[in-house]
Structures are given as structure tokens and as C-alpha cells.
C-alpha positions in Angstrom: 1.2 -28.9 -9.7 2.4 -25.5 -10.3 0.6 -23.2 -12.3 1.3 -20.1 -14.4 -1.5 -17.4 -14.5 -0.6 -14.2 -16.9 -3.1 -11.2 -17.4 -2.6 -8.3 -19.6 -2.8 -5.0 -18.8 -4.2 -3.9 -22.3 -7.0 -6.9 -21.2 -7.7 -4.8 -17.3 -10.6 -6.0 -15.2 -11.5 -2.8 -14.1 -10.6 0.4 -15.5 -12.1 2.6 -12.2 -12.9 6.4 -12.9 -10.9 8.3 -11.3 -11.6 12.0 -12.5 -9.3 14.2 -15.3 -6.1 13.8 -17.0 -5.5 10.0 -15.4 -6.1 6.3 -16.2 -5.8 3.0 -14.0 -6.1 -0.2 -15.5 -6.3 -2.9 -13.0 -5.5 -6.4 -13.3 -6.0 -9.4 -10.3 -4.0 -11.9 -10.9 -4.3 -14.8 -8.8 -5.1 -12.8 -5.7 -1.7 -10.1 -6.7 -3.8 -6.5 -7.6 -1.4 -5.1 -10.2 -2.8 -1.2 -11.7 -0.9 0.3 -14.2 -1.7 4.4 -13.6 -1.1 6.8 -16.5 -0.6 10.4 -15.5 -1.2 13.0 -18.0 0.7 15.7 -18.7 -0.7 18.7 -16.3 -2.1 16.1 -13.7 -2.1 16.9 -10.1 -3.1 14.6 -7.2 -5.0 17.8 -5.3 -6.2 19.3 -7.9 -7.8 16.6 -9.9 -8.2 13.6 -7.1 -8.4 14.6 -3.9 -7.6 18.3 -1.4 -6.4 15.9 0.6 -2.9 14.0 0.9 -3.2 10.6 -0.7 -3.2 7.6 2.2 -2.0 4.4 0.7 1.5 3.2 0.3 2.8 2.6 -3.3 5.5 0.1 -4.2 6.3 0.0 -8.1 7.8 0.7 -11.2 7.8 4.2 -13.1 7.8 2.8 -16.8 7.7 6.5 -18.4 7.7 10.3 -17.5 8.6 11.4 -14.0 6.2 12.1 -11.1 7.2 14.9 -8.1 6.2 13.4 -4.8 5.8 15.6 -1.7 5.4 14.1 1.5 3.6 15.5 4.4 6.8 16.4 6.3 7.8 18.6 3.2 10.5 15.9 1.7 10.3 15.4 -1.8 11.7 13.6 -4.5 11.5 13.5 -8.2 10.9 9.9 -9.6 11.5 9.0 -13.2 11.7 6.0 -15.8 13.5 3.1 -14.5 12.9 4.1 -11.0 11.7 0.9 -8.3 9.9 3.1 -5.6 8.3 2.4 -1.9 5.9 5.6 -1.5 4.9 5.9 2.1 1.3 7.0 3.1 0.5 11.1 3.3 1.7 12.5 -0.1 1.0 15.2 -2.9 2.3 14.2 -6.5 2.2 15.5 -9.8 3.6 15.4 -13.3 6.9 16.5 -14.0 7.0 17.6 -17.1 5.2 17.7 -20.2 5.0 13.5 -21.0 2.9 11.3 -19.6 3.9 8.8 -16.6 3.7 5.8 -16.6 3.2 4.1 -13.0 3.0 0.0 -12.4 2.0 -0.4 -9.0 2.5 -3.5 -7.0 1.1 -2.0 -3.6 -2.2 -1.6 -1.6 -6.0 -2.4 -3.5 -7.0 0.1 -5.3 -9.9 2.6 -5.3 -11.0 5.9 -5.8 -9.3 7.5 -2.8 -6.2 5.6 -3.0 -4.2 6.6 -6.5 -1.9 9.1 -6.4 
């Protein structure tokens, strides 16, 4: 029989700590790991994550705000509200300006040394 299985968000299971100026709520649902990542104005992956670049690939949905991404070969892009991105492994980001983004992300498991 099929089923329909909703979770919200606002309801996460897990809210991990993952230092200054961002928060990831974290939602399983039915086996899909959904996080919704808000980025404060001022946030920077280095600075407040990790000195290193982050490893795990991001697919997902900027709700708000804009993000700069750098990549480890030096190509960058500028990701806004409305934007569907695939984020490869071996970046840099930070905000882009002085609102908070908002980041739905529909890729890898989540945990301390994998948002960015």
C-alpha cells in the first residue's frame, strides 16, 4: 500500500552543533536525510567550520540569501534564491551579503565535517 511520510523542518531530529553564525536542522525521512542549513550573515566555511576545504557533495535548493562557492581549482560561482545546485566535493563558501541563506540540501549525511 503506498504510504505518505511528511516531517517538518521546524520538528528536526537533530539540530548538530556546528560552531558560529550557522544552523542545520536535520530531518530523516523514510531513509531520505534532508538538512535545511542557515548561514548567517558574516559566515565563512574556513573561518568558522573547518581550515580545510569542505569534502561532501551538495545537491539542493538556496531558499534565501546567496552563498559564494569557490572550488579547489579557483572556479567560483555565486548562488542565490531560487537557485537548484549540484556542489562537487573540495570547496570554500561563504555569505554573500548581509542576509542570511537559506540552504535545503538533498545530498550526502550530514555531520560535523561535511556542511559547507
Amino acid at each position: 500500500m503506498p504510504v505518505i511520510s511528511r516531517q517538518s523542518l521546524d520538528e528536526p531530529d537533530d539540530q548538530p552543533p556546528l560552531g558560529e553564525q550557522v544552523t542545520v536542522d536535520l530531518v530523516d525521512v523514510r531513509g531520505l536525510r534532508v538538512k535545511r542549513a542557515v548561514f548567517e550573515p558574516g559566515w565563512h566555511w574556513k573561518q568558522h567550520v573547518s581550515e580545510e576545504l569542505c569534502t561532501t557533495r551538495h545537491a539542493g535548493y538556496v531558499a534565501s540569501g546567496r552563498l559564494h562557492v569557490v572550488m579547489a581549482d579557483g572556479s567560483e560561482a555565486e548562488i542565490k534564491a531560487g537557485d537548484v545546485v549540484a556542489i562537487d566535493p573540495g570547496h570554500d563558501a561563504w555569505t554573500a551579503e548581509s542576509e542570511a541563506c537559506v540552504f535545503i540540501d538533498f545530498g550526502e549525511s550530514i555531520d560535523k565535517a561535511s556542511v559547507g
